[in-house]
Backbone bond lengths (Angstrom), bond angles and torsions (degrees), N, CA, C in turn:
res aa  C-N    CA-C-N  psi(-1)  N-CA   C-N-CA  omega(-1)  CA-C   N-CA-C  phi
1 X - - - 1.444 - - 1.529 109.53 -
2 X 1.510 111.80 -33.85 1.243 103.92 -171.75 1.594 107.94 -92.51
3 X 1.414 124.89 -5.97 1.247 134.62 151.82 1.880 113.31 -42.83
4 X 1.097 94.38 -57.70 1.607 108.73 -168.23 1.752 118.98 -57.76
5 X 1.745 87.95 -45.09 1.706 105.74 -171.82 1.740 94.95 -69.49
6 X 1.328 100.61 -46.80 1.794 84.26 176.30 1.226 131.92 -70.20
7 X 1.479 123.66 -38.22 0.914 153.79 140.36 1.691 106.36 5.54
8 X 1.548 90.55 -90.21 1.827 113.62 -171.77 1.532 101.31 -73.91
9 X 1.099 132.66 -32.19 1.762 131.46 -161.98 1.463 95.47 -85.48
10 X 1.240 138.67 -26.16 1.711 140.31 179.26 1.974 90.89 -52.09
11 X 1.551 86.22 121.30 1.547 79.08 158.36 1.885 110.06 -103.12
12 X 1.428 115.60 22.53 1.012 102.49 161.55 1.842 120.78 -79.84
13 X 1.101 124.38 174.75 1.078 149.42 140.75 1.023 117.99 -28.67
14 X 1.440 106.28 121.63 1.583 114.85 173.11 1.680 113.06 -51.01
15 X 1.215 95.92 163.48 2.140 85.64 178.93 1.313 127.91 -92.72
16 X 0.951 126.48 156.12 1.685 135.02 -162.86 1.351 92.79 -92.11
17 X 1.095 98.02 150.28 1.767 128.42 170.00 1.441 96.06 -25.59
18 X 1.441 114.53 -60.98 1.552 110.05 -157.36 1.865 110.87 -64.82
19 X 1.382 90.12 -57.46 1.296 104.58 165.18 1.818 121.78 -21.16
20 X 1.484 103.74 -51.46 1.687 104.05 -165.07 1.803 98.93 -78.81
21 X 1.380 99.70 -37.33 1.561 124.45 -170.64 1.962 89.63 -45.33
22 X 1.195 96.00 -79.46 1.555 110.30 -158.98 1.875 97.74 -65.29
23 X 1.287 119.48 -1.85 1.590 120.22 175.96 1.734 98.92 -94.52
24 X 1.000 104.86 -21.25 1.781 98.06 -162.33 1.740 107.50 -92.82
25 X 1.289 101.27 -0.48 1.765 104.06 -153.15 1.946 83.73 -122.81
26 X 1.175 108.76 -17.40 1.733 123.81 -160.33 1.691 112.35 64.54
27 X 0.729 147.24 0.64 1.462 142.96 126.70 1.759 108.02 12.85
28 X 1.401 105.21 133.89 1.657 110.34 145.61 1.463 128.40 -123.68
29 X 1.766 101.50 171.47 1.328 122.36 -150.29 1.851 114.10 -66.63
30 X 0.594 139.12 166.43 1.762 133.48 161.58 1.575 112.98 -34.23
31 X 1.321 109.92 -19.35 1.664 113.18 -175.57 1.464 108.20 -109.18
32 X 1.380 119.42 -4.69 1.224 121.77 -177.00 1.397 115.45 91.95
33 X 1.248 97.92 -6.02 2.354 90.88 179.77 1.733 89.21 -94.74
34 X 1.291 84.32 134.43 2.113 106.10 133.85 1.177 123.50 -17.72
35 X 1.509 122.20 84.89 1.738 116.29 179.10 2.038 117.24 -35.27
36 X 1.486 94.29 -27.06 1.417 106.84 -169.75 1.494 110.85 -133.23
37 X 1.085 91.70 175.52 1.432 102.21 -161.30 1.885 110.12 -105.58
38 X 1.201 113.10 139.94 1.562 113.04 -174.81 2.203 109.07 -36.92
39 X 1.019 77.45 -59.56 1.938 86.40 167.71 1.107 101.40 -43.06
40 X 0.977 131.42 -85.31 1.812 135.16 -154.53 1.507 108.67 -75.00
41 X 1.289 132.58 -34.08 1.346 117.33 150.92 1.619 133.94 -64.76
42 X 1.171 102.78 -23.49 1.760 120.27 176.42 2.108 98.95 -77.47
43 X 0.898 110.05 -29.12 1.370 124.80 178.19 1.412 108.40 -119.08
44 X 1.300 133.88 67.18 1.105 124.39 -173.26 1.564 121.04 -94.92
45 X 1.093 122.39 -53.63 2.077 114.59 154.22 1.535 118.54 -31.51
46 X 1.507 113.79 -38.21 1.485 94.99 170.00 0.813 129.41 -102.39
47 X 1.605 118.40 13.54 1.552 137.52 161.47 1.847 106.78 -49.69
48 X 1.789 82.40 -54.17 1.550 99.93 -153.37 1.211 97.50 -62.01
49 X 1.344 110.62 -51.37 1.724 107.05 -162.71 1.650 104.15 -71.58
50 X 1.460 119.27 -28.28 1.872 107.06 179.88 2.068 109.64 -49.68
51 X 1.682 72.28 -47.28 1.763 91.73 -151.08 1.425 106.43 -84.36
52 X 1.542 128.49 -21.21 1.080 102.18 173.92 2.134 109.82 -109.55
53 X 1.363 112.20 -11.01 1.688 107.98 173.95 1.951 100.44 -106.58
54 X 1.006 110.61 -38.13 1.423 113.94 -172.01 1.679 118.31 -63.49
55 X 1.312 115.25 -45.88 1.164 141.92 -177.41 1.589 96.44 -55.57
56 X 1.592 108.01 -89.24 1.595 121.46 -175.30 1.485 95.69 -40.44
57 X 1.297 138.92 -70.93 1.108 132.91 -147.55 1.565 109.41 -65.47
58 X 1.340 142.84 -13.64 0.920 147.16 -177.65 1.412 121.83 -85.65
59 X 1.874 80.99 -42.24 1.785 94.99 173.81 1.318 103.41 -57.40
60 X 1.486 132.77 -37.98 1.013 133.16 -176.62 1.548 142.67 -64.53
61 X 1.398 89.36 -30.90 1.391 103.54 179.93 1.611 104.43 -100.17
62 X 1.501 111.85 -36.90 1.685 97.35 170.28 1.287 132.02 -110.74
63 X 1.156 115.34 -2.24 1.633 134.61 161.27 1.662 114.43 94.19
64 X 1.120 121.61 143.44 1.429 136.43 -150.71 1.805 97.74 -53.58
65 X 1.179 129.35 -24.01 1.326 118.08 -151.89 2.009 102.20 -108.84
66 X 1.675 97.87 5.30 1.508 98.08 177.57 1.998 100.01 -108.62
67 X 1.315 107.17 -9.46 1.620 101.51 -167.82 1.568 102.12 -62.83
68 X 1.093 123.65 -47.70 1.639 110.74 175.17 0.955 141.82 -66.24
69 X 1.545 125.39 -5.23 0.919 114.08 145.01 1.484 132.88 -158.82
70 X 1.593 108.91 -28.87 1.529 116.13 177.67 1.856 119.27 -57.19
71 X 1.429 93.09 -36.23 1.900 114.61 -175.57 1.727 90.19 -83.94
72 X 1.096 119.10 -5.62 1.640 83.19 -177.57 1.761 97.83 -116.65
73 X 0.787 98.49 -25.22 1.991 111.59 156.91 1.083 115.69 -52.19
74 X 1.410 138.68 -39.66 1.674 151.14 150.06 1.245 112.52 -61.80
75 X 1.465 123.21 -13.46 1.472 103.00 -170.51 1.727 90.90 -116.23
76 X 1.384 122.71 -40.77 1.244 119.42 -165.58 1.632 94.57 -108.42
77 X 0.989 156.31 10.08 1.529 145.79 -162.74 1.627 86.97 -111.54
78 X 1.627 100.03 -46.34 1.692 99.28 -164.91 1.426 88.04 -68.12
79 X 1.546 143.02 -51.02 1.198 118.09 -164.80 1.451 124.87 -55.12
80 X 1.544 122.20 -41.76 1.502 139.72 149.30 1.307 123.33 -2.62
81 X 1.625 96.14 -62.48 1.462 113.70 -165.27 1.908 98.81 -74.41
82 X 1.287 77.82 -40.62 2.373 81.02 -172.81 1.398 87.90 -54.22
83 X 1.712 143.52 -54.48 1.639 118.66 -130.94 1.544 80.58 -97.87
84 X 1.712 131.15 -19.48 1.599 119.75 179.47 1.872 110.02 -65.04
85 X 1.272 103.79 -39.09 1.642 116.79 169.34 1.490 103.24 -31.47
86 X 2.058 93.19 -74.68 1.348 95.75 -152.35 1.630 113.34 -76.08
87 X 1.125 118.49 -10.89 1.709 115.79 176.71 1.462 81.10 -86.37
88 X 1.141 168.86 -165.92 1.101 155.95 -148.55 1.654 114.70 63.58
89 X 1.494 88.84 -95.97 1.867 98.28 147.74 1.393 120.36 -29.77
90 X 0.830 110.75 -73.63 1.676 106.63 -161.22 1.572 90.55 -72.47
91 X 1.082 128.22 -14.30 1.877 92.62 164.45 1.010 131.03 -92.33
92 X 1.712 112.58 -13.82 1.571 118.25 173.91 1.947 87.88 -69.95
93 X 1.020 130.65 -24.63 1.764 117.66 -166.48 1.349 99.22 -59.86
94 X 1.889 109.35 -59.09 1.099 123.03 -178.21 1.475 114.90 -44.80
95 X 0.971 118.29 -69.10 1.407 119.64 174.03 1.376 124.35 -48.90
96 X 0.864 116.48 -20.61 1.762 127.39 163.49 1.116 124.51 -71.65
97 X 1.244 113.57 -50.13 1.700 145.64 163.99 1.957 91.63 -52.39
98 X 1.330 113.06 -84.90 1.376 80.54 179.13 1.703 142.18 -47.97
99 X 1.456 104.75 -30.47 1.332 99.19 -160.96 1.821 83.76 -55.78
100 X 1.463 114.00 -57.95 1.488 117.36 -158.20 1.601 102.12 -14.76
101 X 1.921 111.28 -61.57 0.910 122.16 -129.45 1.368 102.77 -80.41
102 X 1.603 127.80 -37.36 1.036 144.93 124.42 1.478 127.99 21.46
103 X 1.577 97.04 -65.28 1.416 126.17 -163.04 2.096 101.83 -88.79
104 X 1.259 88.73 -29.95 1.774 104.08 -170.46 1.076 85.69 -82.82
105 X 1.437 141.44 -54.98 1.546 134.60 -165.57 1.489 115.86 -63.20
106 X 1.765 121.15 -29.76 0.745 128.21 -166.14 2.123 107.28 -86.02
107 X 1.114 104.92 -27.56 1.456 122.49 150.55 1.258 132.76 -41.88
108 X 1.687 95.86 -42.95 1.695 86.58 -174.48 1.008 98.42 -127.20
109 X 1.560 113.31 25.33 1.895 106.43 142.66 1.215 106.49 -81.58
110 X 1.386 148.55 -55.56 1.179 164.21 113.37 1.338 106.03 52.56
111 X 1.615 100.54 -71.44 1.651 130.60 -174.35 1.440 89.79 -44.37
112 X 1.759 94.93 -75.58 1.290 93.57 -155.28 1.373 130.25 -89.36
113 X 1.269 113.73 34.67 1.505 127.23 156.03 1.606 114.75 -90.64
114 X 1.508 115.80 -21.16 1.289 120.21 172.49 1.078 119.17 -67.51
115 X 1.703 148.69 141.23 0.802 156.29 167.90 1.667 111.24 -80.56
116 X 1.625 99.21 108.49 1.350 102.40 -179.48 1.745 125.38 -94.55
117 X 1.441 98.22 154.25 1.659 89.76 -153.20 1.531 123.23 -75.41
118 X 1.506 104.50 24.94 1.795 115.90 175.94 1.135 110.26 -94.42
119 X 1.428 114.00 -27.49 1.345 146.16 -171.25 1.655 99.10 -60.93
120 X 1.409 138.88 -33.97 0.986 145.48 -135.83 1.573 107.58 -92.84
121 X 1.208 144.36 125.40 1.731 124.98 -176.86 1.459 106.17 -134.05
């Protein structure tokens, strides 16, 4: 995820040939830095595919001045919110699930403090 947010939120330019070349081999630039970054070389296939089809295509469809931040808040905020929902859910289950069980245990202590009438001689 945190591949992606950097990834897509760069308003730079996808990377040039040389760039991926001298990232994939670990090589540096004419200035001496790392074309890439520890993330994106440690993850490097989903570098390629964010930054070089994901990137353009976005620019494309939503235009350079939404990639930083509103479009990626719609794409990853809404996902956020769904898995905060659903663990949400599943703890009110959990918690339900216990009280039940709770409540059942507390029953058949109940039971079996009663003296039942087979029991009787």
């Amino acid at each position: 995820m945190q591949l992606a947010v950097q990834s897509l939120s760069s308003r730079a330019t996808s990377a040039n040939a040389e760039q991926l070349v001298l990232g994939m081999v670990g090589d540096k630039d004419m200035e001496g830095n790392p074309p890439l970054t520890e993330l994106e070389a440690d993850n490097l296939m989903q570098f390629l595919i964010l930054d070089q089809m994901a990137k353009p295509t976005m620019r494309n469809v939503l235009g350079d001045q939404v990639i930083g931040g509103i479009a990626l808040d719609a794409l990853f905020g809404g996902a956020a919110r769904a898995a905060d929902a659903q663990a949400a859910d599943v703890t009110s289950q959990l918690d339900e699930l216990r009280a039940t069980v709770e409540r059942q245990q507390r029953q058949i202590d109940e039971l079996l403090r009663k003296p039942s009438p087979r029991r009787k001689r």
